[in-house]
Biopython code that builds the backbone (N, CA, C, O; Angstrom):
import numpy as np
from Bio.PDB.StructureBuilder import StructureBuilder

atoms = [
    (1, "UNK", "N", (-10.814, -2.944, 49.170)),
    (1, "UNK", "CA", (-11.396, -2.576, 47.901)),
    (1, "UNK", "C", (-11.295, -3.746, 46.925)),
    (1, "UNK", "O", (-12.304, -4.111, 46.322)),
    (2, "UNK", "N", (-10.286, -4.261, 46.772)),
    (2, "UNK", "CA", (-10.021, -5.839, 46.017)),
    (2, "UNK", "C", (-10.682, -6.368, 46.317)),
    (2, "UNK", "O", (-11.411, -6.736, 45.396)),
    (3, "UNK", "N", (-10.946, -6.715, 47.228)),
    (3, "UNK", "CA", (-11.778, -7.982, 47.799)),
    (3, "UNK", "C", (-13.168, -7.810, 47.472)),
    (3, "UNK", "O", (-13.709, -8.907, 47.605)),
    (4, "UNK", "N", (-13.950, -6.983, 47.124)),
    (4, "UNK", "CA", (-15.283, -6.914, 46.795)),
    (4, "UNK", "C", (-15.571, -6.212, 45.424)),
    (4, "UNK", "O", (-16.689, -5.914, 45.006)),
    (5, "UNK", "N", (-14.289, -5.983, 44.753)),
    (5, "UNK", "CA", (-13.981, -5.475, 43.620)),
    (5, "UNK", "C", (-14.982, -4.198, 43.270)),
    (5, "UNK", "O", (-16.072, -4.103, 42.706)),
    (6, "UNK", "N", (-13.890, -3.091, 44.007)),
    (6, "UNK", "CA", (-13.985, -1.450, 43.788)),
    (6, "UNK", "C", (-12.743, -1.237, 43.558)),
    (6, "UNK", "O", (-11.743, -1.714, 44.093)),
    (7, "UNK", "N", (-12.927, -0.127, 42.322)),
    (7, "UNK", "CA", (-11.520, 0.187, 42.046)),
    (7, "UNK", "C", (-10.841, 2.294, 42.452)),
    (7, "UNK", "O", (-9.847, 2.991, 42.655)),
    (8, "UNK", "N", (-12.467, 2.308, 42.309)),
    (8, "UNK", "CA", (-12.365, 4.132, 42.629)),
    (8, "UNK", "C", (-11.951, 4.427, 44.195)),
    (8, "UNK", "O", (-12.760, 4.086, 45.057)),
    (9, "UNK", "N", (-10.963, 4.927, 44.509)),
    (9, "UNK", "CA", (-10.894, 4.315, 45.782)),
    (9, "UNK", "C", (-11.805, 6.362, 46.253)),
    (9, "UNK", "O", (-13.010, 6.134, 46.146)),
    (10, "UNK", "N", (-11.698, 7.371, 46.509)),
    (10, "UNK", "CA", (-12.879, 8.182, 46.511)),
    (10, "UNK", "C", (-14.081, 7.509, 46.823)),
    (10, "UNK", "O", (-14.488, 7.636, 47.977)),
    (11, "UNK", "N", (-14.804, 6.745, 45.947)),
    (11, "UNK", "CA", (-15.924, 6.426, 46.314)),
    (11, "UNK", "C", (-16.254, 5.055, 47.938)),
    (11, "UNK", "O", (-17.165, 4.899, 48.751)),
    (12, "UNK", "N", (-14.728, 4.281, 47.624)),
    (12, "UNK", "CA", (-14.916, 3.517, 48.247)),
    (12, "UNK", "C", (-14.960, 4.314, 49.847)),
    (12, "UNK", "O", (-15.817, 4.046, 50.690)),
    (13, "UNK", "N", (-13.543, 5.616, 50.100)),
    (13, "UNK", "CA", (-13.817, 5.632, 50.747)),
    (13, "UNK", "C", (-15.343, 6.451, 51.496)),
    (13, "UNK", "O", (-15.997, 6.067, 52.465)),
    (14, "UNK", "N", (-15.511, 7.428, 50.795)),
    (14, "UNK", "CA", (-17.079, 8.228, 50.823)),
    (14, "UNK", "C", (-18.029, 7.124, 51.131)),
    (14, "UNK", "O", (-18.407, 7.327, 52.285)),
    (15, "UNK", "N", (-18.565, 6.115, 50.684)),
    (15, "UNK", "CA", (-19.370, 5.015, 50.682)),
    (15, "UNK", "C", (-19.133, 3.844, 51.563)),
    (15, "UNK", "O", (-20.033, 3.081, 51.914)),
    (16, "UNK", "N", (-17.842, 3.729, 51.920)),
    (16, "UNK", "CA", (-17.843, 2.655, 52.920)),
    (16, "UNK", "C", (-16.895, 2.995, 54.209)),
    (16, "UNK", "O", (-17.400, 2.916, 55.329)),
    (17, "UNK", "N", (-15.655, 3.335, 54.073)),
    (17, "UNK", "CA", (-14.497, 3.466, 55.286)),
    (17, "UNK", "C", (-15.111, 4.255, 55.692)),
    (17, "UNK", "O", (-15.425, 3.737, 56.764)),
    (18, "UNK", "N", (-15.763, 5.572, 55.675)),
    (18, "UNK", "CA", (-15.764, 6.921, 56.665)),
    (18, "UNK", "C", (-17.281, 6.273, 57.007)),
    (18, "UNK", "O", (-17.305, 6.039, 58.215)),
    (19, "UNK", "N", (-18.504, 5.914, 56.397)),
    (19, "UNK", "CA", (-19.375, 5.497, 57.484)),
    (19, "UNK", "C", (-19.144, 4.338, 58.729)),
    (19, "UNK", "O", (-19.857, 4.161, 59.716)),
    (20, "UNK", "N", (-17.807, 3.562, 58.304)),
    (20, "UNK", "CA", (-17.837, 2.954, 58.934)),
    (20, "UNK", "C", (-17.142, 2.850, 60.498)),
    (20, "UNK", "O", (-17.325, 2.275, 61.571)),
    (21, "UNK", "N", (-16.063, 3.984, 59.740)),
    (21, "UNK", "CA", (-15.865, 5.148, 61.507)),
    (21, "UNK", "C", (-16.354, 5.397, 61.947)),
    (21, "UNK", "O", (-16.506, 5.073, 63.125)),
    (22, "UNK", "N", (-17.091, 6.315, 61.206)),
    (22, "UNK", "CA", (-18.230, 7.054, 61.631)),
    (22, "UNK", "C", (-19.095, 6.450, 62.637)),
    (22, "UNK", "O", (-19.441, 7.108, 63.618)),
    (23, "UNK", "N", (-19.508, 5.119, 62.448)),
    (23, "UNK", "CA", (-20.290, 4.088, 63.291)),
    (23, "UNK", "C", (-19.765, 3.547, 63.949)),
    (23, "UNK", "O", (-20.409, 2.675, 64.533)),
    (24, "UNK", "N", (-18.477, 3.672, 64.249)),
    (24, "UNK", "CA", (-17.753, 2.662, 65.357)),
    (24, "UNK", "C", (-16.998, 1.223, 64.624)),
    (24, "UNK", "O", (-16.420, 0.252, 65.113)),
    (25, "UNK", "N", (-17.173, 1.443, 63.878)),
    (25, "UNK", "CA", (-16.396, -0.192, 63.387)),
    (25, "UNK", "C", (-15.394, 0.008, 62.941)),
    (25, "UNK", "O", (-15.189, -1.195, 62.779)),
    (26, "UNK", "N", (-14.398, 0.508, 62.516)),
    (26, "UNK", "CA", (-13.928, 0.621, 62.211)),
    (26, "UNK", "C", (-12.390, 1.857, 62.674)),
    (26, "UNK", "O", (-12.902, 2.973, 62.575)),
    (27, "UNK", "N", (-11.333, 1.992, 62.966)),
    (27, "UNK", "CA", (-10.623, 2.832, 63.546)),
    (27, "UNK", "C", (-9.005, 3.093, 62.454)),
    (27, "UNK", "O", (-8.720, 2.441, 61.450)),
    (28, "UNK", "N", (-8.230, 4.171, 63.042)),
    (28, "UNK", "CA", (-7.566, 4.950, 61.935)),
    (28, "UNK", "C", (-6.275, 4.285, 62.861)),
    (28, "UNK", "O", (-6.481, 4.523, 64.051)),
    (29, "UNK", "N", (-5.199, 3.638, 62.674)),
    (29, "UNK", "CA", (-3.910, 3.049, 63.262)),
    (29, "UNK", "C", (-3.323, 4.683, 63.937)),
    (29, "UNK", "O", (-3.213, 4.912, 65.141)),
    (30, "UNK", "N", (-2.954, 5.833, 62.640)),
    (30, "UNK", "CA", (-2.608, 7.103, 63.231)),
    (30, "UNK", "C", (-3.332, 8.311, 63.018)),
    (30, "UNK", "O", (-2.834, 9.062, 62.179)),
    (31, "UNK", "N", (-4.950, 8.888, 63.867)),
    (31, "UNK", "CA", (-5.814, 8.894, 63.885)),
    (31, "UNK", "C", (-5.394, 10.688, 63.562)),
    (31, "UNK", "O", (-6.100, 11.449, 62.900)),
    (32, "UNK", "N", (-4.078, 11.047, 64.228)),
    (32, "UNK", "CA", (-3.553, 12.485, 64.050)),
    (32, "UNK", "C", (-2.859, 13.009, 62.848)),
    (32, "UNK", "O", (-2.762, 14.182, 62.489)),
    (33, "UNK", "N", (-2.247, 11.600, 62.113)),
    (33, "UNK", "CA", (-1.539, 11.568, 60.955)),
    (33, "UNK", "C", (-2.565, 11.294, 59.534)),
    (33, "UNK", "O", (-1.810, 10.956, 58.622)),
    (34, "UNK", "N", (-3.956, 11.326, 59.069)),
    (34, "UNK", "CA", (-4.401, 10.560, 58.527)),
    (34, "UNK", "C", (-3.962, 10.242, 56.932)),
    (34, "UNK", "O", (-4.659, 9.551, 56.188)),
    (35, "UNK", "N", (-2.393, 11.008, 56.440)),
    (35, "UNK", "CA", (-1.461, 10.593, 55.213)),
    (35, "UNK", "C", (-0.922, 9.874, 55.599)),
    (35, "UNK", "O", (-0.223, 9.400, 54.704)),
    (36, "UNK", "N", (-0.728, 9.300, 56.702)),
    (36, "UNK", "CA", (0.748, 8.579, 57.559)),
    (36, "UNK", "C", (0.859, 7.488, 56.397)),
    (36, "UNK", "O", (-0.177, 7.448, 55.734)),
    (37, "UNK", "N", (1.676, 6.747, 56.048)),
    (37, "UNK", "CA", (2.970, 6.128, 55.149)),
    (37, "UNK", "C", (2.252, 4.733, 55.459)),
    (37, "UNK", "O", (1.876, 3.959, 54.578)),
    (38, "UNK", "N", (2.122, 4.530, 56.760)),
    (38, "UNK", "CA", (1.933, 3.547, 57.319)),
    (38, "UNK", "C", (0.572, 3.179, 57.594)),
    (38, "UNK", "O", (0.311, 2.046, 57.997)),
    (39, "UNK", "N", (-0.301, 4.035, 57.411)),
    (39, "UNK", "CA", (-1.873, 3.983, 57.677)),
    (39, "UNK", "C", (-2.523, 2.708, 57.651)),
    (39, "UNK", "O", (-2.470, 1.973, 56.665)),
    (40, "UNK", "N", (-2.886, 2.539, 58.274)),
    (40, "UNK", "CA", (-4.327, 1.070, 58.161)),
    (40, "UNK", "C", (-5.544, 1.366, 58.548)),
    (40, "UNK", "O", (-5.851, 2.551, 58.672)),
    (41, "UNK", "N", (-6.198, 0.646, 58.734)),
    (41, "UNK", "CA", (-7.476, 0.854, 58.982)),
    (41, "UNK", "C", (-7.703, -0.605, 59.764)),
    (41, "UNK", "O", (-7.357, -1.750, 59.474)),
    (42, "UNK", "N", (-8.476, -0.012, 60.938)),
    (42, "UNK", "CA", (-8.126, -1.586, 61.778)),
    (42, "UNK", "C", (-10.021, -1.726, 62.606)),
    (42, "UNK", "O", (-10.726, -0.849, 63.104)),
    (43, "UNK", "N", (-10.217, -2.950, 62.446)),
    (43, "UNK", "CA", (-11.508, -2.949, 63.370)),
    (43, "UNK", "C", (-11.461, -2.621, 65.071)),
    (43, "UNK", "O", (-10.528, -2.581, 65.873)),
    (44, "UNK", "N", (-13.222, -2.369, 65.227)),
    (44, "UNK", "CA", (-12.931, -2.091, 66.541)),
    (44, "UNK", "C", (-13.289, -3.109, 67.695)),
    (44, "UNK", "O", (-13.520, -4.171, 67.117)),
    (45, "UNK", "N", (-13.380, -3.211, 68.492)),
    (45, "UNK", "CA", (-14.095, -4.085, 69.431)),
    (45, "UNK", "C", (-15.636, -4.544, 68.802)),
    (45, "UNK", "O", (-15.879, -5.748, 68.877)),
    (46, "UNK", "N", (-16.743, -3.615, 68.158)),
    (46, "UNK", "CA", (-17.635, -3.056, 67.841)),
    (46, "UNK", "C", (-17.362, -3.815, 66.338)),
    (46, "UNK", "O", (-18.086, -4.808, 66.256)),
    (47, "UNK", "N", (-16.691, -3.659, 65.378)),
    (47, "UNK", "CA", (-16.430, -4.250, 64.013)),
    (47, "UNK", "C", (-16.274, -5.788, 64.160)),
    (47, "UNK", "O", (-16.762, -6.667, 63.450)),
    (48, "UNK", "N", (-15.453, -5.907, 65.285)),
    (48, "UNK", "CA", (-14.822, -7.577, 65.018)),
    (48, "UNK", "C", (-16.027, -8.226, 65.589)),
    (48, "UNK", "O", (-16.091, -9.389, 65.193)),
    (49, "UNK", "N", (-17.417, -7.767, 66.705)),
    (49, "UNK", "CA", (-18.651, -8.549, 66.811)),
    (49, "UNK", "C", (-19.283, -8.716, 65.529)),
    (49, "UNK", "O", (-19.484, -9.851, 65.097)),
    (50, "UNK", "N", (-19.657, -7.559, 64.797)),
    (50, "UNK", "CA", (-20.321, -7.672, 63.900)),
    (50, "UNK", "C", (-19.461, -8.450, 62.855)),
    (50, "UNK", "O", (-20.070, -9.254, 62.149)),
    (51, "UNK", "N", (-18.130, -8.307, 62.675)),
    (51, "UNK", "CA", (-18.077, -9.697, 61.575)),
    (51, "UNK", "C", (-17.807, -11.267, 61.985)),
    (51, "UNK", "O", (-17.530, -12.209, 61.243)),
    (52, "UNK", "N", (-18.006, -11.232, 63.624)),
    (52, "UNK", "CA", (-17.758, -12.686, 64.310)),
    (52, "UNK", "C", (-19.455, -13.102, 64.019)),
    (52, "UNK", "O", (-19.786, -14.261, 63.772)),
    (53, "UNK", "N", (-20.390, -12.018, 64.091)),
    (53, "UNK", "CA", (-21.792, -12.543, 64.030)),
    (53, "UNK", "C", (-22.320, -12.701, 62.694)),
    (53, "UNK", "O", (-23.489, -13.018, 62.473)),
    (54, "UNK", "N", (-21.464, -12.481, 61.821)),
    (54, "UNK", "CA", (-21.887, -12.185, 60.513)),
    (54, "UNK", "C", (-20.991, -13.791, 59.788)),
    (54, "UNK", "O", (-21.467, -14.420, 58.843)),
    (55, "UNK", "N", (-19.781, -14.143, 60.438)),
    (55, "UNK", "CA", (-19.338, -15.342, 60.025)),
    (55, "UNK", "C", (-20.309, -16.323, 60.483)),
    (55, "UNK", "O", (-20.712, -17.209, 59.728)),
    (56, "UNK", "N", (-20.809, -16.172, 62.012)),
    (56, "UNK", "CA", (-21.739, -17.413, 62.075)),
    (56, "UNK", "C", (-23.032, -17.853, 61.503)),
    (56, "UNK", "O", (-23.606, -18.941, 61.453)),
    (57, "UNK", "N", (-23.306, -16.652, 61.087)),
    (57, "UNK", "CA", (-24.472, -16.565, 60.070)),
    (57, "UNK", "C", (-24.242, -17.606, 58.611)),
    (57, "UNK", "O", (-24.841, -18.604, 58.211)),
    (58, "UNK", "N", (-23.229, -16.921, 58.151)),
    (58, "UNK", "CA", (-22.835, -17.363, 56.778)),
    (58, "UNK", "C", (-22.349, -19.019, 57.275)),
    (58, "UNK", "O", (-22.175, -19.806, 56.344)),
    (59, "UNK", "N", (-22.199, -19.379, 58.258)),
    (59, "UNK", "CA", (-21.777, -21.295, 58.356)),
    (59, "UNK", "C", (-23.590, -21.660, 58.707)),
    (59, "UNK", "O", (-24.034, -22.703, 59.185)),
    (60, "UNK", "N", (-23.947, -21.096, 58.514)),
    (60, "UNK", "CA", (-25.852, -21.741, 58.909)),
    (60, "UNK", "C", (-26.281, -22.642, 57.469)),
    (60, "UNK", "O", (-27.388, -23.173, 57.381)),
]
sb = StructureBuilder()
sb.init_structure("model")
sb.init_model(0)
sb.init_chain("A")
sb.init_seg("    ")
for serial, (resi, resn, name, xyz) in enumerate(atoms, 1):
    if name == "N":
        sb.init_residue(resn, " ", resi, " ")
    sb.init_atom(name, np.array(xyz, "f"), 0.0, 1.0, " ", f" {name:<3s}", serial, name[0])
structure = sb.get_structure()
C-alpha cells in the first residue's frame, strides 16, 4: 500500500489483493488462518512471471 501510496487499506484490499488471488498471483502464507499475526501475502509462480515480464519491459 506504501509503495504506490494507498492509505485505506479496505479499498486497497477490495481493489487490488483479493483480485489478485483471485487470479492466481498472488497467495495467503496461512490460507486457514486469514487474521494470523503473521500473515503475508506472497507471489505465486504465476505473479513472479508477470512481474519478471513486467521488469523487462520497464529496462526497454
Amino acid at each position: 500500500m506504501f509503495l504506490i501510496g494507498l492509505k485505506h487499506r479496505p479499498t486497497f484490499l477490495k481493489n487490488y489483493i483479493n483480485p489478485a488471488i483471485e487470479s492466481g498471483f498472488v497467495k495467503v502464507l496461512y490460507p486457514e488462518k486469514l487474521n494470523h499475526p503473521r500473515q503475508r501475502y506472497l507471489l505465486t509462480v504465476k505473479g513472479e512471471a508477470l512481474l519478471s515480464s513486467l521488469n523487462k519491459r520497464g529496462k526497454s
